[in-house]
N, CA, C and O of each residue as an XYZ file, in Angstrom:
772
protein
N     122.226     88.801    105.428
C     122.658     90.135    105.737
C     122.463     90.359    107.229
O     121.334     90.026    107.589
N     123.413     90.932    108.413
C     123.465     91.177    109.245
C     122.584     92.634    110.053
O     123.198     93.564    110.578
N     121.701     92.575    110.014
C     121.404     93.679    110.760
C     121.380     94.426    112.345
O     121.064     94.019    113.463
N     121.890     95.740    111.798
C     122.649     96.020    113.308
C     121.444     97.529    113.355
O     121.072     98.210    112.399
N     121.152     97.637    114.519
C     121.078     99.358    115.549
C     121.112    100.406    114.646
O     122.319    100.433    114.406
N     120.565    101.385    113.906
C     120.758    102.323    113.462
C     121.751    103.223    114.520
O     122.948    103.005    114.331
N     121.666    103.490    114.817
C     122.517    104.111    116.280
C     123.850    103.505    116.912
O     124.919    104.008    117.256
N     123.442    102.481    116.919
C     124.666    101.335    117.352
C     124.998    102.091    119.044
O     125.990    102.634    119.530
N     123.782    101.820    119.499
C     123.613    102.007    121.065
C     123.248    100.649    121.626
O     123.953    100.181    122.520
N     121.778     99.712    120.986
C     121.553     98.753    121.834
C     121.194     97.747    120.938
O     120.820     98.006    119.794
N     121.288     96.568    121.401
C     120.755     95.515    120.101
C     119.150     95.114    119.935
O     118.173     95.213    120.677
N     119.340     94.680    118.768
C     117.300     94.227    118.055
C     117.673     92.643    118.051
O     118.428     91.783    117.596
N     116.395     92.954    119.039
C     115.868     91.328    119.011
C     116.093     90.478    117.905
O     116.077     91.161    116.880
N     116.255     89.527    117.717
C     116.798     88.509    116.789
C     115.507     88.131    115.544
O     115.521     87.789    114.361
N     114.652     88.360    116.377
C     113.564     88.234    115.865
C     113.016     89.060    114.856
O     112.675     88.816    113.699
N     112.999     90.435    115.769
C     113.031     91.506    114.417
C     114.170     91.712    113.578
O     114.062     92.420    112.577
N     115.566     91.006    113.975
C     116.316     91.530    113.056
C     116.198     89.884    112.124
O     117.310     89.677    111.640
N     115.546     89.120    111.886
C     115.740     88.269    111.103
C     114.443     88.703    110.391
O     114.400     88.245    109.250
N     113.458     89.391    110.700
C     112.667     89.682    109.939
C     112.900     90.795    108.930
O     112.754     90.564    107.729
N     113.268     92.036    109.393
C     114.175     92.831    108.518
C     114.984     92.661    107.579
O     114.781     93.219    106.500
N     116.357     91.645    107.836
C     116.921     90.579    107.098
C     116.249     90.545    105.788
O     116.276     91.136    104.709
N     115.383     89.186    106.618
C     114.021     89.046    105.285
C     113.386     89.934    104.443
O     112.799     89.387    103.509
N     113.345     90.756    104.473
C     112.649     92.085    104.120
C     113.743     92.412    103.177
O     113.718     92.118    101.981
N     114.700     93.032    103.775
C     115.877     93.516    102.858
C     116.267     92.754    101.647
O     116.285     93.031    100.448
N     116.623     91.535    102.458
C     117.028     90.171    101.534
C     115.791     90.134     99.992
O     116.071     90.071     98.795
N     114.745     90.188    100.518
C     113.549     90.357     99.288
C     113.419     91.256     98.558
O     112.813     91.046     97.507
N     113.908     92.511     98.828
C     114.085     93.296     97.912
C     115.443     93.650     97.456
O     115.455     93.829     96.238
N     116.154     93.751     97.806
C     117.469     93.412     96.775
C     117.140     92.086     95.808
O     117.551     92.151     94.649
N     116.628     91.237     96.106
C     116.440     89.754     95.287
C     115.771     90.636     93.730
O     116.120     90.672     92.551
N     114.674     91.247     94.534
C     113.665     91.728     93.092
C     114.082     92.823     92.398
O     113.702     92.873     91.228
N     115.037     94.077     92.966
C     115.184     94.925     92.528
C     115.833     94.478     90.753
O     115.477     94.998     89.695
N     116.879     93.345     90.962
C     117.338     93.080     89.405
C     116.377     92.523     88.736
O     116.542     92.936     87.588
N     115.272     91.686     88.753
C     114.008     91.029     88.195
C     112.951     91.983     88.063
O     112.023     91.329     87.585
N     112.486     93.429     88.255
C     111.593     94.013     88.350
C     111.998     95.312     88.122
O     111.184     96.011     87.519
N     113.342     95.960     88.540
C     113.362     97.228     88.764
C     112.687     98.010     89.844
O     111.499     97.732     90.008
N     113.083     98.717     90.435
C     112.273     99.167     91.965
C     111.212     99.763     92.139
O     110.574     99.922     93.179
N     110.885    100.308     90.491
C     109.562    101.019     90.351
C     108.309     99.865     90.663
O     107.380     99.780     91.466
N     108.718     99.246     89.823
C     107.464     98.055     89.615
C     107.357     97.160     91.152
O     106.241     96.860     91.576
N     108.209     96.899     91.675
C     107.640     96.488     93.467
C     106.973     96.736     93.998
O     107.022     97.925     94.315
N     106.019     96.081     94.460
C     105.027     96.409     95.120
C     104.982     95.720     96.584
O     105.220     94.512     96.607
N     104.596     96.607     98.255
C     105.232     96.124     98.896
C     104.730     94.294     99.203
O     105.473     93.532     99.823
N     103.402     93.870     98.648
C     103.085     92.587     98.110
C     104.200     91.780     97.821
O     104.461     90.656     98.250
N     104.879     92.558     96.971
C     105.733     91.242     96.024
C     106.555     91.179     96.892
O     106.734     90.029     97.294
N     107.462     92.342     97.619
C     108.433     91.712     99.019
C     108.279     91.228     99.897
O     109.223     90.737    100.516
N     106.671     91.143    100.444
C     105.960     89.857    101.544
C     106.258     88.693    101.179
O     106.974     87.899    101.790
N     105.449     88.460     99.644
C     106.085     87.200     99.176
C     106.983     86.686     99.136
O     107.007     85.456     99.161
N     107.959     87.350     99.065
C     109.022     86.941     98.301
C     109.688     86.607    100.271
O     109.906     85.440    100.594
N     109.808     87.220    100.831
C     110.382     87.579    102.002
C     109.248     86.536    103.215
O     109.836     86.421    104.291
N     108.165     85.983    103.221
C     107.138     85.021    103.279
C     106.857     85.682    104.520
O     106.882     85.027    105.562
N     106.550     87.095    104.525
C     105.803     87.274    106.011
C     104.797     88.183    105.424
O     104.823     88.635    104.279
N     103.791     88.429    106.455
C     102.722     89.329    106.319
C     102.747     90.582    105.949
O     103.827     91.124    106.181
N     101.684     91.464    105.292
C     101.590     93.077    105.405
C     101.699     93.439    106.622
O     102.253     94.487    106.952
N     101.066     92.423    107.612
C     101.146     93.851    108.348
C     102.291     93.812    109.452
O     102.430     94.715    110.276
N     103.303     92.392    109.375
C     104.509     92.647    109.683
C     105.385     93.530    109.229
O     105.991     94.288    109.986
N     105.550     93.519    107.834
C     106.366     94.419    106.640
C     105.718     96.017    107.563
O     106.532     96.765    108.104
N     104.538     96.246    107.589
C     104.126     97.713    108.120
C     104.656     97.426    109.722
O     105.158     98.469    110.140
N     104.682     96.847    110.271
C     105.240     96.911    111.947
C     106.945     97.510    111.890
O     107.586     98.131    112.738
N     107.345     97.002    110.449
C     109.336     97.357    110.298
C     109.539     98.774    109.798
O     110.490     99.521    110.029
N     108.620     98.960    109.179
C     108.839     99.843    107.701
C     107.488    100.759    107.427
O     106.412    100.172    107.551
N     107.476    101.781    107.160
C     106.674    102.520    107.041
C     106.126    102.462    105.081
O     104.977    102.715    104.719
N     106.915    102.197    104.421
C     106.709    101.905    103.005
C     107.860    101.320    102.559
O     108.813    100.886    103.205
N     107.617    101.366    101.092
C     108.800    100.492    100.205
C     109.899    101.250    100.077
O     110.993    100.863     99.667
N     109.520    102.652    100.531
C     110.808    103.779    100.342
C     111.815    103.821    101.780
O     112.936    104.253    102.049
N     110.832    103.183    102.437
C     111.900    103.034    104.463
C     112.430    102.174    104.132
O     113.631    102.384    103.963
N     111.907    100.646    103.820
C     112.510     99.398    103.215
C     113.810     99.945    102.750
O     114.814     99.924    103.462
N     113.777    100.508    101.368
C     114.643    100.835    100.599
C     116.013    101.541    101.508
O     117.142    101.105    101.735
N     115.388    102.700    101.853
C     116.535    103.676    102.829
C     117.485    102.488    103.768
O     118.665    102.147    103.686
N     116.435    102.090    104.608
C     117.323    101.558    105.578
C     118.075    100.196    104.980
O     119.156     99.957    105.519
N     117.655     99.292    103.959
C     118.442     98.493    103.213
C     120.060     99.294    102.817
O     121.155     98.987    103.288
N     119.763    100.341    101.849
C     120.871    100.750    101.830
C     122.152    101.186    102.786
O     123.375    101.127    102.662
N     121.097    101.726    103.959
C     122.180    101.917    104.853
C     122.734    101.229    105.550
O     123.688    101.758    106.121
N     122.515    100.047    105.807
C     122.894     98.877    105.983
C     124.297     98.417    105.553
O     125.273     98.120    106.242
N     124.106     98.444    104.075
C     125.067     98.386    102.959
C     126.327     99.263    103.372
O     127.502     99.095    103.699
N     125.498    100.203    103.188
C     127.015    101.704    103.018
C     127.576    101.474    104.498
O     128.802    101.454    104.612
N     126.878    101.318    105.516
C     127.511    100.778    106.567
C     128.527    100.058    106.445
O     129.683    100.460    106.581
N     128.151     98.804    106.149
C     128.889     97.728    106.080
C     129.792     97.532    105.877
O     130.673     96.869    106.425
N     129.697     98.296    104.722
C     131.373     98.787    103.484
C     132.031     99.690    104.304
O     133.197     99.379    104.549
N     131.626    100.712    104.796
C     132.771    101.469    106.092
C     133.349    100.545    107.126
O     134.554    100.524    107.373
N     132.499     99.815    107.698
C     133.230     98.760    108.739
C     134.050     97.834    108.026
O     135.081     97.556    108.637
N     133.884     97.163    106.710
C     134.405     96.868    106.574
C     135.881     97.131    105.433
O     136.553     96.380    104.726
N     135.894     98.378    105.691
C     136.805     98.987    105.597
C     137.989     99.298    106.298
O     139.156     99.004    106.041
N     137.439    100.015    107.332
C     138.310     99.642    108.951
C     138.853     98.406    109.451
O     139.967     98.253    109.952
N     138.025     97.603    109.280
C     138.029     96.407    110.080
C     139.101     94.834    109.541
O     139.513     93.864    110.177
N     139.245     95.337    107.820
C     139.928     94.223    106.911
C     141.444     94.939    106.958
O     142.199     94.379    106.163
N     142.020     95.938    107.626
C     143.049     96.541    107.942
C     143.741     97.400    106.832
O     144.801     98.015    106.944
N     142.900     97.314    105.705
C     143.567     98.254    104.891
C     143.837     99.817    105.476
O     143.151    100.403    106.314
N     145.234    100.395    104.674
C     145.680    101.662    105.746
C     144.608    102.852    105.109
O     144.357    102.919    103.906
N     144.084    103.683    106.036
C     143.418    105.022    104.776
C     144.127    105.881    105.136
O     144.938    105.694    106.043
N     144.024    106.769    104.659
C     144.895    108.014    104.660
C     145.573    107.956    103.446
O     145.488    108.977    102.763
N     146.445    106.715    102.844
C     147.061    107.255    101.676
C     147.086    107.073    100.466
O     148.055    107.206     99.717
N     145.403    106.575    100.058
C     144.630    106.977     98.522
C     143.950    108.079     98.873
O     143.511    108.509     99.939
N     143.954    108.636     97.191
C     142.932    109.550     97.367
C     141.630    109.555     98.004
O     141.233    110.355     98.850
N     140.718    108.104     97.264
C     139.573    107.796     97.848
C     139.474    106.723     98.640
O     139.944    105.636     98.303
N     138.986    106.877     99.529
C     139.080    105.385    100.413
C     136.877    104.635    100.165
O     136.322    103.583    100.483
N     136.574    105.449     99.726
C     135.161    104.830     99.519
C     135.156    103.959     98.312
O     134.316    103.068     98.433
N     135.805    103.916     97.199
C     136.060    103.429     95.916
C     136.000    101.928     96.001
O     135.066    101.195     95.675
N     137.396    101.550     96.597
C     137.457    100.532     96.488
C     136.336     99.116     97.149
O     136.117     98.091     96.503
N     135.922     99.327     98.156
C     135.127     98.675     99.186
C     133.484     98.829     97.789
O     133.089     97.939     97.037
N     133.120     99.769     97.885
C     132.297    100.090     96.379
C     132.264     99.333     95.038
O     131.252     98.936     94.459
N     133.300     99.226     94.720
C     133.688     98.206     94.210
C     133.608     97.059     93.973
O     133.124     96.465     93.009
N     134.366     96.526     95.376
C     134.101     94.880     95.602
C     132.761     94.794     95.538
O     132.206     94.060     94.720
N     132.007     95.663     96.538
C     130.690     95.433     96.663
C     129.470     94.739     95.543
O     128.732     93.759     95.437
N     129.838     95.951     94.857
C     129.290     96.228     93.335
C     129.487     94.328     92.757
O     128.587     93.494     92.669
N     130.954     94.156     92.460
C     131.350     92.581     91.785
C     130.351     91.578     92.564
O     129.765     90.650     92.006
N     130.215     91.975     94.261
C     129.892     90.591     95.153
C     128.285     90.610     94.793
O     127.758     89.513     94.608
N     127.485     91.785     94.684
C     125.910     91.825     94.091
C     125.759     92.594     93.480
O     125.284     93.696     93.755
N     126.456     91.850     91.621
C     126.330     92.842     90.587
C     125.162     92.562     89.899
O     124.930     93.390     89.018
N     124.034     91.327     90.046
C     122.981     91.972     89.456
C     122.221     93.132     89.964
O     121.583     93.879     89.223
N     122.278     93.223     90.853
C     121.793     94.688     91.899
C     122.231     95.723     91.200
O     121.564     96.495     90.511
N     123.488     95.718     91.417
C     124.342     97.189     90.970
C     123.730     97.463     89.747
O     123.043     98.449     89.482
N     124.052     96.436     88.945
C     123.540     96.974     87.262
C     122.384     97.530     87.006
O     122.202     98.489     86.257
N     120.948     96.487     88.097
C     120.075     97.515     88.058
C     119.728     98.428     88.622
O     118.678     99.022     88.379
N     120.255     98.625     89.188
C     120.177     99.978     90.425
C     121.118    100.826     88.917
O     120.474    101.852     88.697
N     121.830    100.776     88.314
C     122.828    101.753     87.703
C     121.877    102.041     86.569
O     121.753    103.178     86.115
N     121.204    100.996     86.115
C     120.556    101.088     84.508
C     119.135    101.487     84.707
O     118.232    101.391     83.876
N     119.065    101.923     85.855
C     117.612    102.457     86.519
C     117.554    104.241     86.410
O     117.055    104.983     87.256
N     118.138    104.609     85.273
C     118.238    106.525     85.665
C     117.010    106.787     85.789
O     116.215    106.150     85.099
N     116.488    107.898     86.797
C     116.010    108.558     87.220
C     114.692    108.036     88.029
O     113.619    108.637     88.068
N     114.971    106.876     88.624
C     114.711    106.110     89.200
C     114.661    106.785     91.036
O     114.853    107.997     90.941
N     114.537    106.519     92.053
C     114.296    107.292     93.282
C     115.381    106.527     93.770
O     116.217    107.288     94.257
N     115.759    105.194     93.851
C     116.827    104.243     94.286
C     117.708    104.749     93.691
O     118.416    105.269     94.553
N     118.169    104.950     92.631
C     118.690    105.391     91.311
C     119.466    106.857     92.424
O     120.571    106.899     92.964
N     118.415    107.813     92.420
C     119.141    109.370     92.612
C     119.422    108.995     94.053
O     120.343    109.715     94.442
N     118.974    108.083     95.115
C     119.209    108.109     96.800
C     121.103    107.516     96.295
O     122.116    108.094     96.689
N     121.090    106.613     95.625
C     122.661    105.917     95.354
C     123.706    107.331     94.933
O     124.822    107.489     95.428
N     123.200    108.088     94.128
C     123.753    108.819     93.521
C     124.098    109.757     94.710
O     125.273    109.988     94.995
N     123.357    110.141     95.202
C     123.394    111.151     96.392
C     124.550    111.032     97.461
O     125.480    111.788     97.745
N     124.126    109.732     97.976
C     124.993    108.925     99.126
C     126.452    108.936     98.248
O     127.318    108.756     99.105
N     127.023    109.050     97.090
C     127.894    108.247     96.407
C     128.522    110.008     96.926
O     129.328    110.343     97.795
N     127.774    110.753     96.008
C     128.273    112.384     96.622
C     128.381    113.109     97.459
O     128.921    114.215     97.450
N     127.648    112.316     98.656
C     128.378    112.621     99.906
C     129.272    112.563    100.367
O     129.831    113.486    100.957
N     129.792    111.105    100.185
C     131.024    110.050    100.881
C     131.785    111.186    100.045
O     132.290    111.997    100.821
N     132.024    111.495     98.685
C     132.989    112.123     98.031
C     133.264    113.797     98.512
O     134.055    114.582     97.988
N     132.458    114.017     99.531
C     131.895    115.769     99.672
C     133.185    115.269    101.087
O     134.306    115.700    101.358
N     132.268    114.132    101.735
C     133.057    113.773    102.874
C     134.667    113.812    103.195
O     135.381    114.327    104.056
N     134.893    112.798    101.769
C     136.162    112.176    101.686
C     137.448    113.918    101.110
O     138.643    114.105    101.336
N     136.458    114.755    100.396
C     137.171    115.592     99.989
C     137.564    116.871    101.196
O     138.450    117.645    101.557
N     136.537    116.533    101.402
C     136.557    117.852    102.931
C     137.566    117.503    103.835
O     137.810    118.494    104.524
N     138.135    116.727    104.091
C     139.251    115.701    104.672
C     140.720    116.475    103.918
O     141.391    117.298    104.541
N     141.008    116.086    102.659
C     141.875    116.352    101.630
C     142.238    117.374    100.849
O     143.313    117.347    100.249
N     141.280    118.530    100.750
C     140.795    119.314     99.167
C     141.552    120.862    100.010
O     140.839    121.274    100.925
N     142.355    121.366     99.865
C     143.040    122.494     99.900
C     142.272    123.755     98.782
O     142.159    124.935     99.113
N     142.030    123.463     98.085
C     141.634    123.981     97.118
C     142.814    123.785     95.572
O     144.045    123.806     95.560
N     142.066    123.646     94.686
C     143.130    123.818     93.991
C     142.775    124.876     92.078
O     141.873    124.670     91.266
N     143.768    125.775     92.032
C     143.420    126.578     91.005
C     142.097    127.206     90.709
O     141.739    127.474     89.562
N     141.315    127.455     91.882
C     140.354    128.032     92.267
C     139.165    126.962     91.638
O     138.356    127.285     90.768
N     139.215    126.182     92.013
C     137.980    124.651     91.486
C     137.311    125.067     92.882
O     138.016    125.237     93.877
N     135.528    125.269     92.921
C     135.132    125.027     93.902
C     135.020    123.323     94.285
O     134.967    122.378     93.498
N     135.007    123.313     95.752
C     135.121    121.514     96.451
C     133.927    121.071     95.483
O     134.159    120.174     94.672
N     132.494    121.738     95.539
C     131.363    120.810     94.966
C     131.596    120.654     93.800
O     131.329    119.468     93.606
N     132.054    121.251     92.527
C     132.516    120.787     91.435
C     133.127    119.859     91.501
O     132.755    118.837     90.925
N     134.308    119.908     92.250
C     134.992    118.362     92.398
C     134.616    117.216     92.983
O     135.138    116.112     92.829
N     133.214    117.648     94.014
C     132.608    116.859     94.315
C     131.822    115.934     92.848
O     131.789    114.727     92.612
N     131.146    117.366     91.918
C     130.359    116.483     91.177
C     131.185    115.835     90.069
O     130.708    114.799     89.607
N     132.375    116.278     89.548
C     133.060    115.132     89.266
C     133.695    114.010     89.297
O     133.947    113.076     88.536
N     133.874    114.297     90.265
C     134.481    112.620     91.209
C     132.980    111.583     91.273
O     132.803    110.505     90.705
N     132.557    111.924     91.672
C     130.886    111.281     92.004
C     130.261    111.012     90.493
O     129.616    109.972     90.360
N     130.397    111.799     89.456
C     130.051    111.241     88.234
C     131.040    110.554     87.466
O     130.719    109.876     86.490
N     132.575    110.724     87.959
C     132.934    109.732     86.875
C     133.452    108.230     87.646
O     133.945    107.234     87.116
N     133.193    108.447     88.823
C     133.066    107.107     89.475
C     131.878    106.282     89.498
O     132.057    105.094     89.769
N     130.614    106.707     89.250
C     129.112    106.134     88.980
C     129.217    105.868     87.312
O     128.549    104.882     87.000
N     129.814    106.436     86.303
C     130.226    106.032     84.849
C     131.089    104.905     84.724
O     130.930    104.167     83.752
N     131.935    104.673     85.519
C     133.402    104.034     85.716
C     132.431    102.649     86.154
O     132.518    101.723     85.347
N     131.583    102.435     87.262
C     130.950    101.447     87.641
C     130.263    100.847     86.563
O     130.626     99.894     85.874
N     129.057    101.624     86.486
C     128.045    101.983     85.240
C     128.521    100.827     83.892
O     127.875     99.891     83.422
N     129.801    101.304     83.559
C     130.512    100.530     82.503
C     131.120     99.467     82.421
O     131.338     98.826     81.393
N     131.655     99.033     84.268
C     132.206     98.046     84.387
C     131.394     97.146     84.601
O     131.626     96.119     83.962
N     130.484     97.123     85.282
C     129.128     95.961     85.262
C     128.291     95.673     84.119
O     127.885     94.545     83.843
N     127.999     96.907     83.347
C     127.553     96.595     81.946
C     128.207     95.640     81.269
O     127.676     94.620     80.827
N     129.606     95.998     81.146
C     130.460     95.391     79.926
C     130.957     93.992     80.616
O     130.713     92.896     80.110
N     131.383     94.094     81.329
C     131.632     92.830     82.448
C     133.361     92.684     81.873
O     133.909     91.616     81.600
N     133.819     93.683     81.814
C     135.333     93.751     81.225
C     136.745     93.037     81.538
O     137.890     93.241     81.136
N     136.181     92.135     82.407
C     136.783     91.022     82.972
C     137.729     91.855     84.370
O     138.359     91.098     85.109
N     137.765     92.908     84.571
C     138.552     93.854     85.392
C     138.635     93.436     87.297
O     137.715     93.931     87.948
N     139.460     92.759     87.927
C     138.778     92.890     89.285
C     138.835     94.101     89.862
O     139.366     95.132     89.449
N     138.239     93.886     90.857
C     137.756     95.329     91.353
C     138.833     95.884     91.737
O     138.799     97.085     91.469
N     140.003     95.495     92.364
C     141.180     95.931     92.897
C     141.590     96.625     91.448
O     141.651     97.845     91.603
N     141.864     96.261     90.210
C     142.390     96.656     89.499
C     141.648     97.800     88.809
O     142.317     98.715     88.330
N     139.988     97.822     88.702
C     139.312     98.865     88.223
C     139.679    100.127     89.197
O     139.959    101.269     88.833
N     139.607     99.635     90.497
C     139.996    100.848     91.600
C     141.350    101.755     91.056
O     141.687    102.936     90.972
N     141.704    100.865     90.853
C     143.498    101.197     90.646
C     143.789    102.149     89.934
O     144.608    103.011     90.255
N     142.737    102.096     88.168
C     142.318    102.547     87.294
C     141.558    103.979     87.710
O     142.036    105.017     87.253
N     140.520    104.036     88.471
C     139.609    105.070     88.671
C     140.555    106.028     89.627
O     140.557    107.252     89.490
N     141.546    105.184     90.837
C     142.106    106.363     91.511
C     142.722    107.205     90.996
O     142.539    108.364     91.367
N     143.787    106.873     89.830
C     144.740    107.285     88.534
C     144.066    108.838     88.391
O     144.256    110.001     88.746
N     143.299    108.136     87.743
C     142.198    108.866     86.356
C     141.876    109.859     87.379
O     142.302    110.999     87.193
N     140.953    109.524     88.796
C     140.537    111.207     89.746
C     142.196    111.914     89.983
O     142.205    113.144     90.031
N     142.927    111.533     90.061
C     144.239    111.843     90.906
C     144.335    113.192     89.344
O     143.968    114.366     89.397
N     144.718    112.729     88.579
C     144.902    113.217     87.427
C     143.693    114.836     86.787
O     143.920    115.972     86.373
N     142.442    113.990     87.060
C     141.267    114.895     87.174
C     141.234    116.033     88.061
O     140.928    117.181     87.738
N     141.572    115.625     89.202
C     141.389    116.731     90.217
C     142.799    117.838     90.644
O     142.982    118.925     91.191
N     143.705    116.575     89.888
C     145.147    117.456     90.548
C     145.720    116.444     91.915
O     145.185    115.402     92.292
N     146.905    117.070     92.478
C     147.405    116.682     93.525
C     146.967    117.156     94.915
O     147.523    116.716     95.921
């Protein structure tokens, strides 16, 4: 995993960013073998083969670990969104699909991160998922038949975390291009034009 600048002003030493790496890399590894409750920041030293009190020089706990892992991620998937030339502007959702792939490329993750309810990883995913959609709608959303945006926020955001939820469970043979295809339908339909 590439780690870049929270800011994306100046670059991290190679050093710390291969240690971070490591760090990240170790807990995504355990999150499907353990669930995120049960980690302890021990088991991601190990696993990741550096010290406590390196892990404390990066990270303030298993919950900074966590944050900035993810954002990493959700990053990633925006750049590489932009960057693989697909056009946006003319799906409904442009966070879906990239989500998606993601999900297929580290689906033991996803599944447990999904089969983890009420979990703290669990509600930070959920959150971020309803942003991008708060985001993506605030862009698009005219209003329609007097629906407030956050309702449509929380439906879009729940039946796209169900839609996942089910496709990694069941393993429905679906690629992601085609589940997308499926979920844009279904919101297009849900929300209106």
């Amino acid at each position: 995993m590439k780690i870049e600048p929270m800011d994306g002003t100046h670059t991290i030493d190679r050093r710390v960013a291969r240690t971070r790496a490591l760090l990240q890399d170790a807990l995504i590894a355990l999150i499907p073998e353990r669930g995120y409750a049960a980690i302890t920041v021990d088991d991601i030293c190990r696993r990741a083969n550096v010290g406590r009190s390196t892990f404390y020089t990066h990270y303030a706990d298993k919950d900074a670990l966590r944050s900035a892992t993810m954002e990493v991620h959700l990053r990633l998937l925006s750049r590489r969104r932009v960057s693989d030339g697909r056009e946006t502007g003319k799906r409904l959702f442009e966070f879906s699909l990239p989500m998606f792939e993601h999900a297929d490329a580290f689906r033991p993750l996803h599944h447990a991160l999904l089969a983890t309810s009420g979990d703290t990883i669990h509600d930070e995913l959920r959150e971020r998922i309803r942003r991008t959609v708060r985001t993506e709608l605030a862009e698009k959303w005219i209003g329609h038949d007097g629906v407030p945006v956050e309702f449509a926020v929380q439906f879009i955001a729940g039946a796209f975390l169900a839609v996942l939820a089910w496709w990694l469970a069941e393993d429905a043979g679906l690629p992601p291009v085609q589940v997308d295809d499926l979920f844009q339908q279904m919101a297009a339909k849900g929300i209106g034009p």
